[in-house]
N, C-alpha and C positions, 0 to 999 in steps of 0.2 A: 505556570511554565513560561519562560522568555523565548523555547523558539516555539516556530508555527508549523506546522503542516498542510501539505493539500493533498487527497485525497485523488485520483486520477482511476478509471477502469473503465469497463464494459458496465450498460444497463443490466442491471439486475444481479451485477458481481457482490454486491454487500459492503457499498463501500458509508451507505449510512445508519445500516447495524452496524458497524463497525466505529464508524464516529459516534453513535450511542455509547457503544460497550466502552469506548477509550476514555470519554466522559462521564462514565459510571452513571448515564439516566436509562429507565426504565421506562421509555414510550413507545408506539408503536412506530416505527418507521415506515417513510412514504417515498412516492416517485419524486425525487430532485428536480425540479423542471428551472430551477437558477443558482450559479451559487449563493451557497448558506453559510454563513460564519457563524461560528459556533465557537467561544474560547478563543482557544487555539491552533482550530480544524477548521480550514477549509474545504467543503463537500464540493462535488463537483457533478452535474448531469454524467451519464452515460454516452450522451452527444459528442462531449466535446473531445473524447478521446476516439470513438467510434467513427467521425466524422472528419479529415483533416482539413476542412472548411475552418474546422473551428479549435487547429492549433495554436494560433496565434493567441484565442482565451487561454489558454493552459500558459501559452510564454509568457504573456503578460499578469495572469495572477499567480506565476511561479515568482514573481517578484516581492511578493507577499510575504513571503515565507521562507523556513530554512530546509526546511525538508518535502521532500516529494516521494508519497508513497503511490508505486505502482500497485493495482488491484487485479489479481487472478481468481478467479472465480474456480478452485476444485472442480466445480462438477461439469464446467463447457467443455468444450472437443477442440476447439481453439481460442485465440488468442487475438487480441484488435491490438497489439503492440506491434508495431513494425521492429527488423532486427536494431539495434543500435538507437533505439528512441532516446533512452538517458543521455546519450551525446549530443543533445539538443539542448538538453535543460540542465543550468550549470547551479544545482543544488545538491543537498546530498540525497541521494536515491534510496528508499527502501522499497525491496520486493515482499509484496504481502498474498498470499495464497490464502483466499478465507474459504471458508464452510469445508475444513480438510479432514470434520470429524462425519460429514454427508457419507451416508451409504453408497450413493454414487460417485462419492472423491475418488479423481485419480489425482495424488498429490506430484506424484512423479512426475507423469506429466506437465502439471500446472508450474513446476519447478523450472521444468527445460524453459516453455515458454517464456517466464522472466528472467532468465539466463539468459537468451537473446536478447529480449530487450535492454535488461541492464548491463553493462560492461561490468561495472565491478560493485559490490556491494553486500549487505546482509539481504536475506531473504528468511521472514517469517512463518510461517504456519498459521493459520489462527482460525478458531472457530469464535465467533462475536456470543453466541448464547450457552456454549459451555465454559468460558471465558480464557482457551485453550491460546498461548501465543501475546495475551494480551498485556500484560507486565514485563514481558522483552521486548515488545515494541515502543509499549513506553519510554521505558530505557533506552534505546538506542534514539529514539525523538530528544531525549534531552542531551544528546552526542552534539559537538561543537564542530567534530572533525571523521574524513573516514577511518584514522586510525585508533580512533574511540571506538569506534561504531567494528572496526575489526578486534581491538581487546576484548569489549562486551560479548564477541561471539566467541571467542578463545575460553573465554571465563564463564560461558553459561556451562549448566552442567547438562542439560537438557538438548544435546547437539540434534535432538529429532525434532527440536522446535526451531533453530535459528542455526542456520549456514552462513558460512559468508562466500560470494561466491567472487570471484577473481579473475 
C-alpha cells in the first residue's frame, strides 16, 4: 500500500488489535509504550492523545503519513478528542469506532463523539476480532482524496458500517 496511516485514541480503545486485524497477523497484542511502525501503520501510545503535553507527537508524526485515523472506543462513556481536533491535523481523517460488536457498545454514542471531533469525514464501525468494518477501512486508507473517501461511502452497501459524516 503507498499511503500510511497513524492510528490515534484513548489507552485501551483497540487501536493495536486493530493494526493486527488491518495487517492480517494473528498475535497477541500489547500496551504501546512508543510508537510502532508496522507496514503501513503507524500505532501510537494512548498518551499521546490523552495527554496534550504530547500533541505535538501526534503533529509531528502526522507528517508520516496520509491518513489519520481517530480511535473510539464503543464501550467508554467518553471521549479524550476535544471538539474540532481534526482541524489541527491537515491529513485526511478517519473516524473509527472499534469493539461496536461489545455487549456493552453504545455505537451511537461513540458516533456523536467523533462527529465532534472530526469536521468532516468517513466514520467506521469496526470490530478487529470479528473482522466487522475492516475491508472498508482499508478501502477508504487507499483514498487519495476526501472526495474518494465520500464516493467509497456513497457506494458501500453496508451504510450501518461506514457514514460519512459532514
Amino acid at each position: 500500500m503507498n499511503n500510511r496511516a497513524m492510528l490515534i485514541g484513548a489507552i485501551r480503545a483497540g487501536k493495536t488489535t486493530l493494526t493486527l486485524a488491518l495487517l492480517g497477523k494473528k498475535i497477541e497484542p500489547h500496551k504501546t509504550q512508543s510508537l510502532n511502525f508496522y507496514d503501513w501503520i503507524i500505532d501510537t501510545p494512548g498518551e499521546y492523545s490523552e495527554n496534550p503535553l504530547y500533541y505535538k507527537s501526534i503533529m509531528a508524526t502526522s507528517l508520516e503519513v496520509t491518513h489519520v485515523l481517530f480511535i473510539q472506543d464503543a464501550t467508554k462513556e467518553k471521549s479524550i478528542f476535544p471538539p474540532g481536533f481534526s482541524l489541527g491535523i491537515n491529513k485526511l481523517i478517519i473516524g473509527v469506532v472499534t469493539k461496536c460488536d461489545h455487549p456493552e457498545a453504545n455505537v451511537k454514542r461513540a458516533v456523536e463523539y467523533l462527529k465532534r471531533a472530526i469536521i468532516s469525514g468517513p466514520i467506521v464501525l469496526t470490530s478487529s476480532y470479528s473482522m466487522i468494518g475492516i475491508k472498508e477501512l482499508k478501502e477508504l486508507i487507499k483514498c487519495s482524496s476526501i472526495e474518494e473517501m465520500r464516493e467509497i461511502s456513497k457506494n458501500t452497501l453496508q451504510n450501518d458500517i461506514l457514514i460519512f459524516h459532514n
